[in-house]
PATI-325278 format. One record per atom (N, C-alpha, C, O, CB): x, y, z. Coordinates in steps of 0.2 Angstrom, whole numbers, plus 5000, padded with zeros to 4 digits. Last residue first. Glycine has a CB too. Layout:
XYZ;...
END
This chain:
573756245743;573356245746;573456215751;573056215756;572956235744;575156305731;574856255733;574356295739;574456355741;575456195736;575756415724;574956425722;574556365726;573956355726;574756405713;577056415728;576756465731;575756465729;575356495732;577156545728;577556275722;577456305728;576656345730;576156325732;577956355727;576456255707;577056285710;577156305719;576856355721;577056345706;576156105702;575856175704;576356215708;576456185713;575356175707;576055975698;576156015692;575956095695;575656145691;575555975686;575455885714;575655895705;575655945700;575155955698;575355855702;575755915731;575555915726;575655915719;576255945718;575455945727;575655795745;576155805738;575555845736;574955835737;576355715731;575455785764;575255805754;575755825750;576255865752;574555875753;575655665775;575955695770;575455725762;575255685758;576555635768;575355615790;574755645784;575355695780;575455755782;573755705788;575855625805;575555585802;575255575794;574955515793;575055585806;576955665817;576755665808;576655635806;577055585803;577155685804;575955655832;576655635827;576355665822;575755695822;576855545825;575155685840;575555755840;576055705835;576555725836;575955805848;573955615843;574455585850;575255635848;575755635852;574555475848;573055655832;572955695838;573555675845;573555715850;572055685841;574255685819;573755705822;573655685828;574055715832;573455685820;575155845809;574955785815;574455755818;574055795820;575055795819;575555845792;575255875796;575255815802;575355755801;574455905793;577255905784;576555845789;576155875793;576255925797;576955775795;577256025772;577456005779;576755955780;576255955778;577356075785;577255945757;577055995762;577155985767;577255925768;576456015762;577955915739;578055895747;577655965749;577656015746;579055875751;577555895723;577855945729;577655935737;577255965739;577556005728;578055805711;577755795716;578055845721;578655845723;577855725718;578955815699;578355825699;577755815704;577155825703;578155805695;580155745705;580155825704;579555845705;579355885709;580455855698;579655605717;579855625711;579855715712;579655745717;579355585705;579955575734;579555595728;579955605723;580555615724;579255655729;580855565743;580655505740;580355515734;580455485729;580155455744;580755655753;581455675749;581455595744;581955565742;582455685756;579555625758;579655685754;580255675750;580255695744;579855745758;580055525764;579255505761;579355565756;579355555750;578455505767;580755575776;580955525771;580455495765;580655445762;581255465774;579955645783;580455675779;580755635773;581055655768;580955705782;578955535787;578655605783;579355645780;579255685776;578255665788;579355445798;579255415790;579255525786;579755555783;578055335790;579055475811;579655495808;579855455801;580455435800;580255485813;577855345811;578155385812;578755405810;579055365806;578155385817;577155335793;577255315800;577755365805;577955415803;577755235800;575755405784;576555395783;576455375793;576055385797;577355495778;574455425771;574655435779;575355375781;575355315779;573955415784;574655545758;574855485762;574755465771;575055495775;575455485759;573755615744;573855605753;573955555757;573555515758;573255615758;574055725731;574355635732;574255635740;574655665743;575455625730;573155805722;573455785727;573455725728;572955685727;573255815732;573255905704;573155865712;573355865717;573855905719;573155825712;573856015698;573756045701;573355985707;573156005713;573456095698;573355925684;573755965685;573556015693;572956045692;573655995679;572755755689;572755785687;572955835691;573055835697;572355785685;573555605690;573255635694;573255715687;573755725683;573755635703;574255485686;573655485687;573455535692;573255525698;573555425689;575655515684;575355485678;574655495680;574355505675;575655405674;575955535698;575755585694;575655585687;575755625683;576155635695;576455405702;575655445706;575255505700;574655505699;575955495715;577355335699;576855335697;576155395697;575655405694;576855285698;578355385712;578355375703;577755385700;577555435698;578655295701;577655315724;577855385721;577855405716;577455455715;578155405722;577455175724;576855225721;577055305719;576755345714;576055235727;578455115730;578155105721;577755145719;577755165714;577755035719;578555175741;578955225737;579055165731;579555165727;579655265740;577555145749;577655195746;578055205740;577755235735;577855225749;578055005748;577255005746;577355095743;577355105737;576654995754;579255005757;579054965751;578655005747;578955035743;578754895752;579355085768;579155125763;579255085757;579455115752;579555175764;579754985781;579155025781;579055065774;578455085774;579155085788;581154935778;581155005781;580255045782;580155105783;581755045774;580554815775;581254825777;581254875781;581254865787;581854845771;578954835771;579554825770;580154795775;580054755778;579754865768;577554845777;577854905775;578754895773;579054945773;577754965781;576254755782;577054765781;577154795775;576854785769;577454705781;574954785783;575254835789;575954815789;576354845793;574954815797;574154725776;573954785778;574654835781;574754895781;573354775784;574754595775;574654625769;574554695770;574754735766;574154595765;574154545787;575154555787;575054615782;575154675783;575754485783;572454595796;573054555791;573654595788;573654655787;572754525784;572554545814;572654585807;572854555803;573154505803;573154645807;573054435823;572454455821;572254505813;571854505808;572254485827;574254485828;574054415827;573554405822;573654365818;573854395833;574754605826;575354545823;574954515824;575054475818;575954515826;573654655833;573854675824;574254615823;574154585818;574354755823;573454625845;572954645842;573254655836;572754685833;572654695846;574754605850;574454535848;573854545843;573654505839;574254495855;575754755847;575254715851;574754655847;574554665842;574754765856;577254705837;576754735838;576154695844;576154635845;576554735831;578354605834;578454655842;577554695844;577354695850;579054755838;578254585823;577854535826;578254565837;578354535842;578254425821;578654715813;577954695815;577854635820;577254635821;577554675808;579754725813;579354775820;578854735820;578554715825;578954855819;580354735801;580754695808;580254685814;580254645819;581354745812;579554785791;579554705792;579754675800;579554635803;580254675786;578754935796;579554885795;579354815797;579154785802;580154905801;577254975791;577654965796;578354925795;578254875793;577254935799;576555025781;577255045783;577455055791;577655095795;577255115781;575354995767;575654965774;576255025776;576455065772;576054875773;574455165767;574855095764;575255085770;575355115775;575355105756;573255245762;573455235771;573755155769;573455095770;572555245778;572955365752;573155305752;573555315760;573955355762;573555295745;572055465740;572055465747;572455385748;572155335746;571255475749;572155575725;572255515727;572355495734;572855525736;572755495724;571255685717;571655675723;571655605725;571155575726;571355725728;570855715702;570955765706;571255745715;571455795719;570255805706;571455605693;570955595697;571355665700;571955685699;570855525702;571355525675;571855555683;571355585687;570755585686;572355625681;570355415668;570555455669;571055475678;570955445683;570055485666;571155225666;570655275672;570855355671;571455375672;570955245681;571955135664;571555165660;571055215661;570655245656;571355115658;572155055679;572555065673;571955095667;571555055665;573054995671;571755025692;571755085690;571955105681;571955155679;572255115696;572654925696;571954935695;571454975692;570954965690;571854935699;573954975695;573654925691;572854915690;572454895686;573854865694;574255065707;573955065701;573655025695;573155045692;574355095699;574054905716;574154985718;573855015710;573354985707;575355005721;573254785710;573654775715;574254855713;574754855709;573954685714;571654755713;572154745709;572654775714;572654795720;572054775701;569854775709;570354745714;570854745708;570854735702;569954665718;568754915713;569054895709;569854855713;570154875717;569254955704;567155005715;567754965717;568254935710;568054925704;567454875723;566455165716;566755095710;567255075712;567755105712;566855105702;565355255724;565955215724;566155165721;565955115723;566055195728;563855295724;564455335724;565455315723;565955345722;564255355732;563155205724;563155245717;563755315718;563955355714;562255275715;563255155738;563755095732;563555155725;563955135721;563254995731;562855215748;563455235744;563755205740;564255225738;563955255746;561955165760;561855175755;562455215749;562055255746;561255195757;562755055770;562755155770;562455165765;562955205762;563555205769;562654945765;562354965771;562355025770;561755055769;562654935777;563654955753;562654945752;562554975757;562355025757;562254845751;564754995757;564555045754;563755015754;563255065754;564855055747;565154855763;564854925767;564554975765;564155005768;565254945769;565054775753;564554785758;564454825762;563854845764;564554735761;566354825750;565554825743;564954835749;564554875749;565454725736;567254805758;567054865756;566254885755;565854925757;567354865750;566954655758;566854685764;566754765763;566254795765;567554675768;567454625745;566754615746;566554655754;565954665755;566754525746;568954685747;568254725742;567554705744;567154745744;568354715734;569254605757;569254645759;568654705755;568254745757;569854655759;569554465748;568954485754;568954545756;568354545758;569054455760;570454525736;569754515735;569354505742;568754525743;569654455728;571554635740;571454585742;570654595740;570354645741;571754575750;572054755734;572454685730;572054645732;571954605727;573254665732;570854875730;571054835735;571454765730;571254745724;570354815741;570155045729;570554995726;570654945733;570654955739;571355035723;568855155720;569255115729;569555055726;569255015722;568655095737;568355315717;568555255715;568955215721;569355235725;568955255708;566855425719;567655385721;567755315720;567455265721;567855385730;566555565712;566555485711;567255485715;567755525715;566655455703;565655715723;566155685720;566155595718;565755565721;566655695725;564955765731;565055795726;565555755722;565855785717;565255855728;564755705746;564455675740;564655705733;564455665728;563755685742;565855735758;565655755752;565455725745;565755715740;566055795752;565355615767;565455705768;565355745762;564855775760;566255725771;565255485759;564655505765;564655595766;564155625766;564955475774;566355495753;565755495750;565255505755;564855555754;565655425746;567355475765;567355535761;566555555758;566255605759;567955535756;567055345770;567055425776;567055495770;566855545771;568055425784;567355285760;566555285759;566455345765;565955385765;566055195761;568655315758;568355315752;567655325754;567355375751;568555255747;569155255769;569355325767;568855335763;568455375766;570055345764;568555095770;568755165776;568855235775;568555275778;569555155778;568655005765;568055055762;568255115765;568155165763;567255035764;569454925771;568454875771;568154935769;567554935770;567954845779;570454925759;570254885766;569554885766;569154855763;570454905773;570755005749;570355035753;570154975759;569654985763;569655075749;572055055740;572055035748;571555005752;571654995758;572155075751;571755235736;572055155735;572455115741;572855135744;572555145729;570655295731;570555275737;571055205736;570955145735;569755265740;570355465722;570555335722;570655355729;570755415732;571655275717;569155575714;569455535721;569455455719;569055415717;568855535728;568655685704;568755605704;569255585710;569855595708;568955585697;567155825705;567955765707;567855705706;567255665706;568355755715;566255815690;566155805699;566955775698;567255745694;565555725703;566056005682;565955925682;566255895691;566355925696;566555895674;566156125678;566956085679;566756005681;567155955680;567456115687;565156205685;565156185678;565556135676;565356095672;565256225675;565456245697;565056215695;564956175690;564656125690;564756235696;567256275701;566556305700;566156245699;566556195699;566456365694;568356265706;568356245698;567956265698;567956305693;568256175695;568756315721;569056315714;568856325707;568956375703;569256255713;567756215725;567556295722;568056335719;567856375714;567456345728;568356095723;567556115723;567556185722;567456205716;567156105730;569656115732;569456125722;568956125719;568956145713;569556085719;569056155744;569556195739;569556185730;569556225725;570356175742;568556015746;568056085746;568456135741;568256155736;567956125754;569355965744;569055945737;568555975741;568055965739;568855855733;570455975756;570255985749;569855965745;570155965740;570555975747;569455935768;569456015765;570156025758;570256075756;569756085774;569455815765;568855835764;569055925763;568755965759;568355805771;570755765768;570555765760;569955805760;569955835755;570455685756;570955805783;571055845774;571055845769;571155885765;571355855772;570155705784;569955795787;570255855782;570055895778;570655825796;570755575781;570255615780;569955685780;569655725776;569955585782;571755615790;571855605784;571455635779;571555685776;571855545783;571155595803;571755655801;571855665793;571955715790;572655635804;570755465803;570255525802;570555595802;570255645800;569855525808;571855395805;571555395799;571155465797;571255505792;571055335799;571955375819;572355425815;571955435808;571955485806;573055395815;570955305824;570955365824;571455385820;571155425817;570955405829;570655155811;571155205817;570755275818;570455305814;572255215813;570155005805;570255095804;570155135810;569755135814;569555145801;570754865805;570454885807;570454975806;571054995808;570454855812;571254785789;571354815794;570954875798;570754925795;571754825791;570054625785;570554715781;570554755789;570054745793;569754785772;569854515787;570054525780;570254585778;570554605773;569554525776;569254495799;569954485800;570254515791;570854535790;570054375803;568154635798;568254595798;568954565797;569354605794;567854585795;566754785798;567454755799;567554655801;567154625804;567954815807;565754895797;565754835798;566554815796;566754835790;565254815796;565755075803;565955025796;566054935799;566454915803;566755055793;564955215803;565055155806;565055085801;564555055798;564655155811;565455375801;565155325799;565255265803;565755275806;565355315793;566255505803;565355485803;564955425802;564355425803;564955515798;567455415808;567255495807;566755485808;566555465813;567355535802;566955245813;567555305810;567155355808;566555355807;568155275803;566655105822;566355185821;566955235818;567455245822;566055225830;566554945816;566955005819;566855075817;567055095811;567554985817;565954775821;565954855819;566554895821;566954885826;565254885821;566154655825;566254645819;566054725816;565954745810;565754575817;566454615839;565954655837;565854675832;565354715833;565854685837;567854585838;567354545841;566454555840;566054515839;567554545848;568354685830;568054595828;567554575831;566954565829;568554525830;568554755840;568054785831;567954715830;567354685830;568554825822;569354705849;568754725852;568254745844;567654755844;568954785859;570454605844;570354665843;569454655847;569154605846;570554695835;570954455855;570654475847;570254545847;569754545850;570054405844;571554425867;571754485862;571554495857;571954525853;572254495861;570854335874;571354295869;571754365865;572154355860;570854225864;569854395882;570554385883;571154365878;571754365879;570554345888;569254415869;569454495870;570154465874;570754485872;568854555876;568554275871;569054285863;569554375866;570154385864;568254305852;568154295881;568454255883;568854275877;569354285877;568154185884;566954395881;567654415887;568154365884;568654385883;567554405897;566154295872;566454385870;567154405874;567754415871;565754465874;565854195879;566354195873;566654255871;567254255869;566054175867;565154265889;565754235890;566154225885;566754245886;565754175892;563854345884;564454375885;565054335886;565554365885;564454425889;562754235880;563154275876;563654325878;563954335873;562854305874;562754195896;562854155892;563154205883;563754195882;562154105893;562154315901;562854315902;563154255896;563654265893;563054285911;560954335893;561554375893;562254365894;562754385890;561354415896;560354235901;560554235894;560854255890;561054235885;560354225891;560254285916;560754215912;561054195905;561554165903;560454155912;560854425920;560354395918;560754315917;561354305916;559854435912;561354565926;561354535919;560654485917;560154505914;562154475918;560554645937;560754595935;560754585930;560154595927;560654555937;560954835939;560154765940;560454715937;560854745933;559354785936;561754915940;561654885949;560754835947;560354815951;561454995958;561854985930;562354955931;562254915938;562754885940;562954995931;561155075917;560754995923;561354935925;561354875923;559854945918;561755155912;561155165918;560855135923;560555155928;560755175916;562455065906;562955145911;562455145916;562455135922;563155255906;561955045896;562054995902;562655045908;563055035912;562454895898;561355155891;560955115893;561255065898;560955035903;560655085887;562855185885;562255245889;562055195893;562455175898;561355285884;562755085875;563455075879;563155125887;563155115893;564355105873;561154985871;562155035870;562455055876;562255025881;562155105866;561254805873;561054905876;561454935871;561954925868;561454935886;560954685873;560754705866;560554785869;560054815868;560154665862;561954615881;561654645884;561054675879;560654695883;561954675888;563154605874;562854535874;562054555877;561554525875;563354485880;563354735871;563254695865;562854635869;562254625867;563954665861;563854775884;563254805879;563054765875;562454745877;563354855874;564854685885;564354665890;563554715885;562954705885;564654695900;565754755876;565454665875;564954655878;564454625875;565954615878;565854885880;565654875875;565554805874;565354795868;565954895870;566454855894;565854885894;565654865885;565054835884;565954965898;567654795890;567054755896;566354795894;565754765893;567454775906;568354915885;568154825882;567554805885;567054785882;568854765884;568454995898;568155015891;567754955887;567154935887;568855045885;569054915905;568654965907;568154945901;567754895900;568955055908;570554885898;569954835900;569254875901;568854845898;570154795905;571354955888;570954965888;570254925891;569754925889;571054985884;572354855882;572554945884;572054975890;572154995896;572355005876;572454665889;572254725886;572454815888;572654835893;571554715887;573454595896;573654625893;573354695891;573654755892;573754595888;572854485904;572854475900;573054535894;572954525888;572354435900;572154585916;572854515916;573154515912;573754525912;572754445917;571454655909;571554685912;572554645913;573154665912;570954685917;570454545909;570454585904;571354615905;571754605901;569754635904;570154545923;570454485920;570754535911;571254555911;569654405919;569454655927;570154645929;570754595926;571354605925;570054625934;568254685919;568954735918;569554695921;570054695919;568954825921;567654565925;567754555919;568554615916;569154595913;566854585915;567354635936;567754565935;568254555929;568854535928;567154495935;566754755933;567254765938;568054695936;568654695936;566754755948;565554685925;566254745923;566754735926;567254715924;566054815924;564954635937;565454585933;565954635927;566454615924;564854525929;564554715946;565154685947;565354635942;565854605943;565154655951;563654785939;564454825942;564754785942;565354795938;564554865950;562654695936;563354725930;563854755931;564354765928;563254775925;562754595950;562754665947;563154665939;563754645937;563154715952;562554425955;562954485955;562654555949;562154535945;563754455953;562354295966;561954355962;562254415962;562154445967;561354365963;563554215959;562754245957;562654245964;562854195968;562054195950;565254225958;564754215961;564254225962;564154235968;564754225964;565954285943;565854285950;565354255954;564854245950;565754335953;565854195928;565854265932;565854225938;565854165940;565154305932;567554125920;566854115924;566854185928;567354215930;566754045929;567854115903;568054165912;567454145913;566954135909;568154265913;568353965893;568054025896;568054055903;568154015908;567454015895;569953905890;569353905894;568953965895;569254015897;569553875901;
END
């Protein structure tokens, strides 16, 4: 059943206020927050805009577009769905049930692929021609089109097993204007990839969560997500540790492999590598786990970056 508001004639105060509570019943982290980004939406404000004009009335046809909004949020369908967007690093990416919603944590990831392929950017000089960046994995585009946006100096290639998720990609890259920047390709981890010069850095945010865990997860991922994104095996390191092996048949001398690994996943992700793969301390990100493993290939310790 849809939430009924309060009693007209009421305020956006108060139907926030209503709205966060129920929200609120029903599990959500974050009702405040939710409430206010639906009622934007329905309200066609941004999020400023209705901060400003919280004591003048919705209205009727407003509210009539916000019931269904509160009512799927109570049912715990991710607040990106429901708004079919999601703001990551610089970019704002349209999203859908077809590819896992992009995390802050992600943007840890990214941070450092971007200050490497500045490093190898100047590294190589000018002449050396453009990096080649995979993105395998790429759900709706996430790593691959936040990088192409930052640093245009580069092809990135982006992988996905799942064909809704590439069309999701593809479209995002049109909207952001970056589709001459990114060649999709669907298949399933290297495979896709097969014939492809080596790439100066591969970026990959693979499932790893433990099979056991996943239907523990809040309703917002076990239910709604898709499985294919976010089971990670037995142990969370299915996915990984097919790609380990492989990784350095596709990467050029002195690449980078960046994984973003689960928790207390990063020492066992290291001692997973092949020889030709050199582990680095995890970096963390911002809630302080080890989030972002780099391998380097064919380079010695002391010359890694």
């Amino acid at each position: 059943m849809t939430p009924q508001a309060p009693p007209a004639p009421f305020t956006i105060r108060q139907l926030l206020e209503w709205t966060a509570q129920d929200l609120a019943s029903n599990g959500a982290e974050s009702p405040r927050l939710d409430a206010e980004l639906l009622l934007a939406r329905a309200l066609k404000f941004s999020r400023t805009e209705l901060l400003r004009r919280l004591d003048d009335s919705p209205g009727p046809e407003a509210l009539a577009r916000f019931q269904p909004l509160a009512y799927r949020r109570s049912l715990r369908e991710p607040v990106a769905y429901i708004l079919g967007e999601k703001p990551f690093h610089e970019i704002t990416l349209r999203v859908s049930r077809a590819a896992l919603i992009p995390r802050p944590e992600t943007e840890t990831l990214v941070e450092e692929c971007l200050r490497l392929l500045r490093e190898l950017s100047a590294r190589q000089g000018p002449s050396a021609g453009r990096l080649r960046v995979l993105d395998l994995g790429t759900g709706c585009g996430t790593i691959a089109l936040a990088l192409a946006h930052a640093f245009p100096e580069a092809h990135y290639l982006a992988t996905d097993l799942s064909a809704e998720a590439l069309t999701l990609a593809r479209e995002n890259a049109e909207r952001l204007g970056l589709s001459r920047r990114v060649t999709f390709r669907q298949g399933d981890r290297f495979a896709a990839v097969a014939g492809e010069p080596p790439c100066h850095l591969i970026a990959c945010n693979p499932p790893y969560i433990p099979t056991r865990v996943l239907d523990s997860l809040m309703p917002e991922a076990s239910v709604f997500e898709p499985r294919l994104a976010l089971d990670g095996g037995p142990e969370g390191l299915s996915f990984i540790a097919s790609i380990l092996p492989q990784a350095p048949a596709h990467l050029v001398a002195g690449g980078f492999l960046v994984l973003e690994v689960g928790d207390d996943q990063a020492a066992t992700v290291a001692a997973l590598a092949p020889p030709e793969l050199e582990a680095r301390p995890p970096l963390k990100d911002l809630s302080g786990a080890d989030r972002v493993l780099k391998l380097t290939f064919g380079v010695r310790p002391q010359m890694l970056v």
